[in-house]
C-alpha positions as a Python dict, from the first residue, in 0.01 Angstrom:
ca = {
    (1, 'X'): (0, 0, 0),
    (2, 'X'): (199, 117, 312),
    (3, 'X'): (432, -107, 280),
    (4, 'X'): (489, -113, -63),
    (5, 'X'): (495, 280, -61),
    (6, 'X'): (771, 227, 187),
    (7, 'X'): (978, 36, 19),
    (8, 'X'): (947, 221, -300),
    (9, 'X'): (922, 589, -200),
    (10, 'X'): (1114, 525, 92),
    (11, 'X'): (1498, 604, -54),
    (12, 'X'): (1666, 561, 325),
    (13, 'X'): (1965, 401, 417),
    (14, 'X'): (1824, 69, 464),
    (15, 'X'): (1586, -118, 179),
    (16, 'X'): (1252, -261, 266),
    (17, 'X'): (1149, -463, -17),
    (18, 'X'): (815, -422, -190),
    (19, 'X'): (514, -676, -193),
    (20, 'X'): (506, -981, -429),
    (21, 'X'): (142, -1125, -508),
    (22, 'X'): (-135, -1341, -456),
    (23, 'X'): (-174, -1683, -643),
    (24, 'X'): (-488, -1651, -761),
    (25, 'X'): (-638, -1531, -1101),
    (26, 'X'): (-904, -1302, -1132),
    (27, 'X'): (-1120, -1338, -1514),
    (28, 'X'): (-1022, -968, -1542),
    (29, 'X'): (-654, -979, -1499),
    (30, 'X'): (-522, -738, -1742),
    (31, 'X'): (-198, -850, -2005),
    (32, 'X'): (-108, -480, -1993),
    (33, 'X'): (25, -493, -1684),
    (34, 'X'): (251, -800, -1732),
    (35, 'X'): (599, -760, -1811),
    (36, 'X'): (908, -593, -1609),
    (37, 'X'): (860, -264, -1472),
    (38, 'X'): (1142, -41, -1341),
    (39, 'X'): (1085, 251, -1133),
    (40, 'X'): (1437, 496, -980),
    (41, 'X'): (1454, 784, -695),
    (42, 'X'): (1755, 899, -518),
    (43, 'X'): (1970, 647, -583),
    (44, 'X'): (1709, 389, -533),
    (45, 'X'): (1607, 142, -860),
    (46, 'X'): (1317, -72, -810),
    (47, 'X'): (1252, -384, -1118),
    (48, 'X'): (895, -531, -1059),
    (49, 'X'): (819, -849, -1301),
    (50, 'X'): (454, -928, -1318),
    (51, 'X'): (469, -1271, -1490),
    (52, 'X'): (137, -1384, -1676),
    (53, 'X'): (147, -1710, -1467),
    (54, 'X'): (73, -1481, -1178),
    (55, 'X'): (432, -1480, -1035),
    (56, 'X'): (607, -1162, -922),
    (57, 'X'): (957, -1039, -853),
    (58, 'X'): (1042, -771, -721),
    (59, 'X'): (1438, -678, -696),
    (60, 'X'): (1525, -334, -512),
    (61, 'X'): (1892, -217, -483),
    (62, 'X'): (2096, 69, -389),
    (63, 'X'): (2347, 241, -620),
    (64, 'X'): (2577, 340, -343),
    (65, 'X'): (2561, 270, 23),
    (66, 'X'): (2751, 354, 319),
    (67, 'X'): (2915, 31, 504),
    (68, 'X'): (2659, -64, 761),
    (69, 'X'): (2352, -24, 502),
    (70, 'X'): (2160, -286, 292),
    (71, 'X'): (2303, -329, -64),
    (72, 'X'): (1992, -511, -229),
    (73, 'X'): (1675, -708, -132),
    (74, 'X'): (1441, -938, -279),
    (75, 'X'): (1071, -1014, -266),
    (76, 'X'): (931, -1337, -425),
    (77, 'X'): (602, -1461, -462),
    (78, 'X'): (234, -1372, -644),
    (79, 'X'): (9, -1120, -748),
    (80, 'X'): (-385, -1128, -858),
    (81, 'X'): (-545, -849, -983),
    (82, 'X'): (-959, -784, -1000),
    (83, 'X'): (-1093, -426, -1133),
    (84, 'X'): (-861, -163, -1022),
    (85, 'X'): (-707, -350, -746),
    (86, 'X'): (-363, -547, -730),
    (87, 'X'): (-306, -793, -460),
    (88, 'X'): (76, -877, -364),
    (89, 'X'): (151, -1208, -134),
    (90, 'X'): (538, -1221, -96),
    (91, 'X'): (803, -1387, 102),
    (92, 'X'): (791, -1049, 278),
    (93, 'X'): (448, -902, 328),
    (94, 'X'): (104, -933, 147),
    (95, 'X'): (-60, -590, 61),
    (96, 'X'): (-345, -520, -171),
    (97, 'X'): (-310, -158, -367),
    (98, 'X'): (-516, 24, -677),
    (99, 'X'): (-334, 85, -930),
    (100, 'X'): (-390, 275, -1283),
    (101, 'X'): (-209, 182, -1651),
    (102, 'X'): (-194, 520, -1832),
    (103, 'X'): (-207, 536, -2206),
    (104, 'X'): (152, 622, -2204),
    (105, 'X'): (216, 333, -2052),
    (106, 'X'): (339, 426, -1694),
    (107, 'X'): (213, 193, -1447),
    (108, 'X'): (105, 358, -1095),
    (109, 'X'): (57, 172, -750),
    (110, 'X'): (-105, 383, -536),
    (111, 'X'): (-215, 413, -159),
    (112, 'X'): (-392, 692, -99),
    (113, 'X'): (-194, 1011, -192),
    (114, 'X'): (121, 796, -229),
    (115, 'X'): (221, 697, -562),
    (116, 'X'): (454, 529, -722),
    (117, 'X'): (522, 490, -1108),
    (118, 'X'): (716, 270, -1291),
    (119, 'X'): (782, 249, -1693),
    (120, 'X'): (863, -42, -1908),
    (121, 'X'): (1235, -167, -1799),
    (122, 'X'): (1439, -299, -2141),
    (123, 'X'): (1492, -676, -2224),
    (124, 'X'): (1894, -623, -2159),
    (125, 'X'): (1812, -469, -1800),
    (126, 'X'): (1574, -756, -1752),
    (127, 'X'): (1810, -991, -1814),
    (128, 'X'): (2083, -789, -1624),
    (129, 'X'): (1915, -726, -1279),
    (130, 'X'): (1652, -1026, -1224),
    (131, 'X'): (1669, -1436, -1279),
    (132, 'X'): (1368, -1634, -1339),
    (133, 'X'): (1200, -1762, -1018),
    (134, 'X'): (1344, -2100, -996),
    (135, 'X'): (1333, -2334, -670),
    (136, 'X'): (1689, -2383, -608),
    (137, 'X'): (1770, -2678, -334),
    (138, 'X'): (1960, -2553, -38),
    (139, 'X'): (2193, -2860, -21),
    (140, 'X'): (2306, -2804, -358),
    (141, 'X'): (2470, -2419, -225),
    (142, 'X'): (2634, -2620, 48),
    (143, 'X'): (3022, -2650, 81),
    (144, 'X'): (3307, -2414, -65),
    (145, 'X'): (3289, -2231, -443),
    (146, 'X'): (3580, -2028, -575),
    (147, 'X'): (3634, -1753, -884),
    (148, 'X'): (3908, -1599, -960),
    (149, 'X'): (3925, -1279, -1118),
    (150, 'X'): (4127, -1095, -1407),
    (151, 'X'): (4362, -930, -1149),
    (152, 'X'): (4430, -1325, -1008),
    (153, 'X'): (4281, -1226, -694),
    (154, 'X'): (4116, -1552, -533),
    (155, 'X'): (3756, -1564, -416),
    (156, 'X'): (3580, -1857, -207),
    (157, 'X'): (3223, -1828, -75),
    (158, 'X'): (3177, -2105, 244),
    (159, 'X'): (2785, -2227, 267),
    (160, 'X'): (2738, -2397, 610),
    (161, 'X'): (2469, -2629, 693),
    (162, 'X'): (2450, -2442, 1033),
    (163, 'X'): (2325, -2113, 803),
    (164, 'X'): (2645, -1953, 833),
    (165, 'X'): (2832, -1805, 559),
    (166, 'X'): (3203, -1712, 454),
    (167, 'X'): (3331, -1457, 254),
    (168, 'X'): (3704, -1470, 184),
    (169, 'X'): (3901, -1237, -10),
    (170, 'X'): (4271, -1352, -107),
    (171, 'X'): (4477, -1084, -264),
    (172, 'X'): (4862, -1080, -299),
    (173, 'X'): (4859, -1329, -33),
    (174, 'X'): (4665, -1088, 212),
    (175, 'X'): (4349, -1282, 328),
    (176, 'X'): (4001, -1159, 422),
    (177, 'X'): (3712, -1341, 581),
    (178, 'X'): (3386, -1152, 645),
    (179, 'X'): (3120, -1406, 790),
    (180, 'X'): (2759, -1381, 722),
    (181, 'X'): (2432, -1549, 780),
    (182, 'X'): (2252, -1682, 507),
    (183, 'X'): (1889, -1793, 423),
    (184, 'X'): (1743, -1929, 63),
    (185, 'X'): (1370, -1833, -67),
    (186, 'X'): (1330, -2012, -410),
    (187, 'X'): (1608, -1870, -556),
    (188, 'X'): (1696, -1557, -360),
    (189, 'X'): (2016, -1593, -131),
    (190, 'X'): (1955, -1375, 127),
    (191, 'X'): (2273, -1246, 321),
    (192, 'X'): (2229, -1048, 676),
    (193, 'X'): (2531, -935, 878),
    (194, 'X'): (2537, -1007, 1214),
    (195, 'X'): (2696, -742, 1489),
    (196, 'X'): (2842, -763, 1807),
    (197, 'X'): (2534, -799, 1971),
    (198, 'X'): (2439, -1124, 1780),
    (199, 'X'): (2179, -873, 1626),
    (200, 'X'): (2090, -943, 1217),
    (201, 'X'): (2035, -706, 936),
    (202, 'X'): (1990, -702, 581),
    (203, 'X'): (2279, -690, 398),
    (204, 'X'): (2234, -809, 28),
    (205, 'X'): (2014, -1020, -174),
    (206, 'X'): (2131, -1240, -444),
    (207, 'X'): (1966, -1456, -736),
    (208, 'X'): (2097, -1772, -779),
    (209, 'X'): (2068, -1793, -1135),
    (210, 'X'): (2204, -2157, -1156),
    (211, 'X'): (2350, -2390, -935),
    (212, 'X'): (2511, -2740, -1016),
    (213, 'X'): (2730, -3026, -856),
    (214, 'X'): (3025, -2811, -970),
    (215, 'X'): (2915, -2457, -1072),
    (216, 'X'): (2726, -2146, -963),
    (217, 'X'): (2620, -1817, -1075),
    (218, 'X'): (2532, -1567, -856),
    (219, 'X'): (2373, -1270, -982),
    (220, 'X'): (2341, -900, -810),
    (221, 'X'): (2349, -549, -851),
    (222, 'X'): (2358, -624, -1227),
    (223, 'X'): (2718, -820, -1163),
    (224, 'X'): (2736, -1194, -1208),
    (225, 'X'): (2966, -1409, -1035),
    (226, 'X'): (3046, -1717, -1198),
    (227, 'X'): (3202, -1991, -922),
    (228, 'X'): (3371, -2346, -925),
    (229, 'X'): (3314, -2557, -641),
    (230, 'X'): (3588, -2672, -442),
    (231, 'X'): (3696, -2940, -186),
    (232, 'X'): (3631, -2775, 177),
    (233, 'X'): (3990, -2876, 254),
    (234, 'X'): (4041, -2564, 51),
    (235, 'X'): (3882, -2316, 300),
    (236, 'X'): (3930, -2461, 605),
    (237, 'X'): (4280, -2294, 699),
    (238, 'X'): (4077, -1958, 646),
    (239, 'X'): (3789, -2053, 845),
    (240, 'X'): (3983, -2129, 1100),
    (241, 'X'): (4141, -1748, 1114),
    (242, 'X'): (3825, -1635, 1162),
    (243, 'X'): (3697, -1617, 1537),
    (244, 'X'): (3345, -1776, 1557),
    (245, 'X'): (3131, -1704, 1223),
    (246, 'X'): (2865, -1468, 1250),
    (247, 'X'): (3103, -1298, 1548),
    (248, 'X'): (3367, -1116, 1295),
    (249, 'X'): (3369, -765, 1176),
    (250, 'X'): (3248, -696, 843),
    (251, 'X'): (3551, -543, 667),
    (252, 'X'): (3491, -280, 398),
    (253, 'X'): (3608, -370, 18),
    (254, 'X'): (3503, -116, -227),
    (255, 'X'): (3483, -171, -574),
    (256, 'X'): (3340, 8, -896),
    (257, 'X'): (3117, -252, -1080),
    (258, 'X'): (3097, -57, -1458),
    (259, 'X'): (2756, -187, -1602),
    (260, 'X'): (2769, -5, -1967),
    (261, 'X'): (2428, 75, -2128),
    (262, 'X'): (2206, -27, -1837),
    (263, 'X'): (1908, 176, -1758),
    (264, 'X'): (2042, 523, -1643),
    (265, 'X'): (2316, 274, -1415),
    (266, 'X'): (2657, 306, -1524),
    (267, 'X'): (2813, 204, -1191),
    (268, 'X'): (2759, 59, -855),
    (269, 'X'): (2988, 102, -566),
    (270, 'X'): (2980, -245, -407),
    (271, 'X'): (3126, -265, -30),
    (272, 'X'): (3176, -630, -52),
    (273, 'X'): (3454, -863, -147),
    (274, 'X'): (3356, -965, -556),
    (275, 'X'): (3604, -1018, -819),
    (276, 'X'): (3783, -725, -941),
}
């Protein structure tokens, strides 16, 4: 459980997502265990959903984070379980831990003399944090969406088949384009920033919790963004303000995301263009 102690005890700047889980089913596979799980530290909340059918989520996010640090990431995939042992297979690594469900119903993964322990998350923070695993078709994100938000500030997110990614921010007639690459895993959007030296790093994770020919909701950091889609004809004079993507500066946009009644999370400092 190295990695998955790592991920969960390890409350740094930048997120390194916990396992997801093996695909097979063990005779012994206990139903105490399934159901979503959320576990907090230092600013750090962890949701872990250990579906019957054997899938697993597991969505780790940041409260607050300084500009150049990860926001949120995703892991995606299985989990088996057989006598005291739990077996994670995910997009990200594949780990095998013990683990222990204690009559007050606190769930430990443990590696050695690392532990961590997680407690029953709510159905409203379940349904507020995580989106069923889904496989989402990548040609269906591609192409221009817009929102709009109360204040009538303008929002469009660019998906190019090249893997690049737009984000551009119009506000009283002031326009912003941060630039992105982006990657999709069933239904996690994964974003990672790119820096001067072509190098990529996690940025944020996203669920797309539906996608159409003319609508998408993105959700995140217990926010969802609801978006049209648009004719590209719509972004292009933006894109082209914008030096190469991938090459731009990531400009800072913070905004307080107020989440009433959710876990111990009231608010989330976001340092990314959303809808105010």
């Amino acid at each position: 459980m190295k990695r998955f102690t790592l991920v969960l005890s390890l409350l740094l700047s930048v997120l390194l997502l916990l396992p997801s889980c093996s695909k097979d089913h063990d005779n012994d596979q206990p139903s105490g265990i399934t159901g979503t799980w959320r576990a907090t530290s230092d600013g750090v909340t962890a949701y872990l959903r250990l579906a019957a059918s054997g899938d697993m989520t597991l969505y780790v996010y940041q409260d607050s984070t300084n500009a150049d640090e990860t926001l949120s990431q995703i892991s995606i995939g299985t989990y088996s379980v057989q006598n005291n042992k739990i077996r994670f297979v995910s997009n990200r690594f594949t780990e095998e831990d013990t683990y222990t469900l204690g009559s007050d119903g606190v769930l430990s993964i443990i590696d050695g003399e690392d532990r961590w322990t997680f407690n029953r998350a709510t159905s409203q923070e379940t349904e507020t944090f995580l989106s069923d695993i889904k496989d989402i078709s990548r040609s269906a994100m591609l192409g221009a969406w817009r929102t709009i938000s109360a204040d009538k500030d303008t929002v469009f997110l660019y998906f190019s088949p090249d893997g690049n990614f737009s984000n551009i921010d119009v506000v009283d007639g002031e326009v912003s384009v941060d630039d992105f690459r982006w990657t999709l895993n069933r239904n996690a959007l994964l974003l990672t920033d790119i820096d001067e030296e072509g190098e990529e790093s996690d940025f944020i994770d996203m669920f797309v919790d539906a996608v159409s020919q003319d609508h998408l909701t993105l959700k995140f950091l217990g926010h969802t963004m609801d978006l049209t889609k648009v004719d590209d004809s719509e972004v292009a004079p933006y894109l082209k303000q914008s030096l190469t993507p991938v090459s731009s500066k990531r400009k800072i946009w913070t905004q307080v995301i107020s989440i009433p009644s959710v876990g111990n999370l009231t608010s989330a400092r976001l340092d990314w263009s959303v809808p105010r």
